[in-house]
C-alpha positions as CSV (number, residue, x, y, z in Angstrom):
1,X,8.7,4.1,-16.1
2,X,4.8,3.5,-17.3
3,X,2.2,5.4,-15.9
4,X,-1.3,3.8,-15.6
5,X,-4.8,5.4,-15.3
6,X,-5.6,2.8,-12.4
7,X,-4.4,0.2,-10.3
8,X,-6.3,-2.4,-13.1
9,X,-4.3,-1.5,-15.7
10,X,-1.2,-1.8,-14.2
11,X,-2.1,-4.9,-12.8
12,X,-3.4,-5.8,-16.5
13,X,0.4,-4.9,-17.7
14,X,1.9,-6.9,-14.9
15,X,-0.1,-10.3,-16.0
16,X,1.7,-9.9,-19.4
17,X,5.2,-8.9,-18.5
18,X,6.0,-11.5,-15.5
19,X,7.8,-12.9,-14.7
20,X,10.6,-10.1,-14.9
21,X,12.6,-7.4,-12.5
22,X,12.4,-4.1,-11.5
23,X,9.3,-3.7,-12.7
24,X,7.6,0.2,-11.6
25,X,4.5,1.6,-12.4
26,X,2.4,4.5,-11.3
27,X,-1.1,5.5,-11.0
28,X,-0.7,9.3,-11.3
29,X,-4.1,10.3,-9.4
30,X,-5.5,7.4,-6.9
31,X,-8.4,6.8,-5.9
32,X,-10.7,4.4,-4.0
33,X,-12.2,3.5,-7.7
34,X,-9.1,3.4,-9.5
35,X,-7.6,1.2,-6.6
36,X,-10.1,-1.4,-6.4
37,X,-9.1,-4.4,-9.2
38,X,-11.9,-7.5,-7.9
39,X,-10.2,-11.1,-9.2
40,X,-11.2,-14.4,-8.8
41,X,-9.0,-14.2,-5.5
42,X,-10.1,-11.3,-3.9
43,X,-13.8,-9.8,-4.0
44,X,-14.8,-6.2,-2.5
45,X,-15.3,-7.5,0.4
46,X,-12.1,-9.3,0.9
47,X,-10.1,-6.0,-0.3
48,X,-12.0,-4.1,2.5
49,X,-10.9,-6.6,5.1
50,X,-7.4,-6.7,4.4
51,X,-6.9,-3.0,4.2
52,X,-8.9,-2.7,7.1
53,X,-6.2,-5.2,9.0
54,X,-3.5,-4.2,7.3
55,X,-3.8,-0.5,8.3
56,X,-3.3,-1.7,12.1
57,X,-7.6,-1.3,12.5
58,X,-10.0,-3.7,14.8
59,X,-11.1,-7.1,13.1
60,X,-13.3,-9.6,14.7
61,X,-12.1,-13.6,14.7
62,X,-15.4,-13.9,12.2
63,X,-13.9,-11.9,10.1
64,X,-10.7,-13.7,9.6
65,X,-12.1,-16.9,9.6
66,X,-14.1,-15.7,6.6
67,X,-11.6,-13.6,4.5
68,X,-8.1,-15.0,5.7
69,X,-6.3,-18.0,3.8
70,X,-2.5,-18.5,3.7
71,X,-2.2,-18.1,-0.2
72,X,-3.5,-14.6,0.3
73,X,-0.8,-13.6,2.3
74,X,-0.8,-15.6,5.5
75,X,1.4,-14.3,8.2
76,X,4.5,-13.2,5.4
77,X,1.4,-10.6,4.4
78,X,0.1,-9.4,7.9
79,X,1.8,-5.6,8.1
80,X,-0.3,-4.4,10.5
81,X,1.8,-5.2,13.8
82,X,2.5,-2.1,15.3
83,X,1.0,-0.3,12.5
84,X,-1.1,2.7,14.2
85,X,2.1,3.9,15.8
86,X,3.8,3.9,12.4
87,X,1.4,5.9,10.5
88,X,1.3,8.6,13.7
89,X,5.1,8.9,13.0
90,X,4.4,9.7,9.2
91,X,1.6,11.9,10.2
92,X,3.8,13.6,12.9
93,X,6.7,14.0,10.3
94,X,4.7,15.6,7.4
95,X,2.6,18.0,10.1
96,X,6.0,19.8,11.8
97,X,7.7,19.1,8.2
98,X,5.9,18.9,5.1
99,X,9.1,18.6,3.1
100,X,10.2,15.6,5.2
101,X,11.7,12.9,3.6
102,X,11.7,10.8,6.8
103,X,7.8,10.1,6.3
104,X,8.3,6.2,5.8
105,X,6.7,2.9,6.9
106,X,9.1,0.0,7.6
107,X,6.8,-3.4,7.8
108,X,9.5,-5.2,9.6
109,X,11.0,-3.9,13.2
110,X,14.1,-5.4,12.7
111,X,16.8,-7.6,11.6
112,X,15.3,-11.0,10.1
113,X,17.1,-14.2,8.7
114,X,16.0,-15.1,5.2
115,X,14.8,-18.2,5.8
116,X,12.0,-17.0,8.1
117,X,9.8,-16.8,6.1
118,X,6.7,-15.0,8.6
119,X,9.1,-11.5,8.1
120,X,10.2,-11.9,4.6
121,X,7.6,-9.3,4.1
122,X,7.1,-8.2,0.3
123,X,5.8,-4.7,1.0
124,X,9.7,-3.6,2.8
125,X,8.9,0.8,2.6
126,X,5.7,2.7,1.8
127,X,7.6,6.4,1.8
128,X,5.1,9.2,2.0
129,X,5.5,12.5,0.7
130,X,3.7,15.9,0.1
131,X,4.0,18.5,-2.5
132,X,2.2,21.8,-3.5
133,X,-1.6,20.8,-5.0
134,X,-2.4,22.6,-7.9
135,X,-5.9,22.5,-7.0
136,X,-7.6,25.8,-5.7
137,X,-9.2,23.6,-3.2
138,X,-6.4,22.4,-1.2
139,X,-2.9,23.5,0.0
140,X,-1.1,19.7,-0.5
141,X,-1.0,16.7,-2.0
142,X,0.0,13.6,-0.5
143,X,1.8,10.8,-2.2
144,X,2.9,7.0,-2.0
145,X,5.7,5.4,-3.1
146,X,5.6,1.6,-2.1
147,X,8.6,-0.5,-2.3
148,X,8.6,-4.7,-2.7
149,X,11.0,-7.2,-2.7
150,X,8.5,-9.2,-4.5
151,X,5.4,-9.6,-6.2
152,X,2.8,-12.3,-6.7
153,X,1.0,-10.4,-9.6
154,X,-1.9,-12.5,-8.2
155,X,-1.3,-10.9,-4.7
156,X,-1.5,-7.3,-6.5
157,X,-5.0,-6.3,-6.3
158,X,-4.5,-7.2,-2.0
159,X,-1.5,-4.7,-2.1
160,X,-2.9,-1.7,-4.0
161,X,-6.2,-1.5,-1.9
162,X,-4.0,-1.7,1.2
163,X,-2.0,1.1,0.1
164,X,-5.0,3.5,-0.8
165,X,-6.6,3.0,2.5
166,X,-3.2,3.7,4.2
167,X,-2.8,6.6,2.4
168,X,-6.4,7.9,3.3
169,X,-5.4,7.1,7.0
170,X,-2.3,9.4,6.6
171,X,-4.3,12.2,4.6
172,X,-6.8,12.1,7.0
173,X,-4.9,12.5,10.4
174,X,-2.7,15.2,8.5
175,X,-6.3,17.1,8.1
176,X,-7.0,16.7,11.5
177,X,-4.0,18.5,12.5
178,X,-3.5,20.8,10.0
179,X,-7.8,22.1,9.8
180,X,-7.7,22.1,5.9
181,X,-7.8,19.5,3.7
182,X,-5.1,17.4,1.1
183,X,-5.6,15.5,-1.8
184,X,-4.8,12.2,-2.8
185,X,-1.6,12.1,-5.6
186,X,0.1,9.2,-7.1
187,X,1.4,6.2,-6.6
188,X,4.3,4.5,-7.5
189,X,4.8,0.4,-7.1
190,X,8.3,-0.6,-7.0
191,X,9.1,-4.2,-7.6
192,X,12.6,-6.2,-7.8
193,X,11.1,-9.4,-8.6
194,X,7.6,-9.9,-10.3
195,X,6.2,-13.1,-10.9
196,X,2.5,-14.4,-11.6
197,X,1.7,-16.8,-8.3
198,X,3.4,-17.3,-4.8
199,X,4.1,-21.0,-6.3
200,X,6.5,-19.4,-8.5
């Protein structure tokens, strides 16, 4: 299993070895800057907007008109139905346990056919998960691991911006709760089948 420095240079690793299976990575300490990776495909701005969406939050019709297009994810890449109650379940699990390991995020609701292709989400789990920081400054540190059925290596940059700002969501509520703060771990990008482009 490789670990990377930053979301970049996984996603730098990934151009090289797809198309392939089972691919993992992790970025042992994530952060906002190690989570940003800015392509041809998707700008700052862009990143912003779908981890904004994605994360279940407000976006105006202006918005979408101006950041949405199919080949970034269309409706197959749209996880944020019903997404504010999910990450209050997480936060809920990891407050009355913080050694849950029920602290997970399905994208899809229920049973789907594979040829429909609106629910043959990529992202299936994101499975959250705190341990013992061994900073002075805080208690806990929370952690992703994000599971995929697939991977557009192109698509990448969309997915690890989405997960950061999910996992500040989490963090956040949890400090809400809890009246101290948590740190940001790892995280750990399981893929079964990688390939370069949605075309392939």
């Amino acid at each position: 299993m490789n670990t990377y420095s930053s979301a970049e240079e996984m996603y730098q690793y990934a151009l090289r070895k797809a198309p392939t299976f089972d691919f993992v990575g992790i970025v042992t300490s994530f952060t906002e800057e190690n989570a940003l990776v800015e392509t041809d495909l998707f700008d700052k701005k862009s990143l912003q907007y779908y981890g904004k969406k994605n994360c279940g939050m407000e976006v105006t019709e202006e918005e979408k008109k101006l950041f949405e297009t199919e080949y970034r994810g269309g409706s197959q890449g749209d996880y944020s139905i019903e997404m504010s109650e999910k990450i209050d379940n997480v936060v809920e699990s990891l407050v009355n346990f913080p050694s849950s390991k029920r602290a997970v995020i399905m994208m899809n609701n229920k049973w789907w056919s594979h040829d429909d292709t609106d629910e043959a989400k990529c992202c299936r789990e994101l499975h959250f998960r705190l341990t013992p920081s061994e900073q002075e400054d805080y208690k806990w540190k929370l952690s992703c691991t994000g599971f995929f059925r697939a991977q557009a290596v192109d698509i990448m940059p969309k997915n690890f911006y989405f997960v950061f700002n999910i996992m500040q969501v989490v963090r956040q509520k949890i400090i809400n709760s809890l009246g101290y703060d948590i740190e940001i771990g790892s995280y750990t990008h399981f893929v079964t089948t990688l390939v370069l482009t949605r075309y392939d």
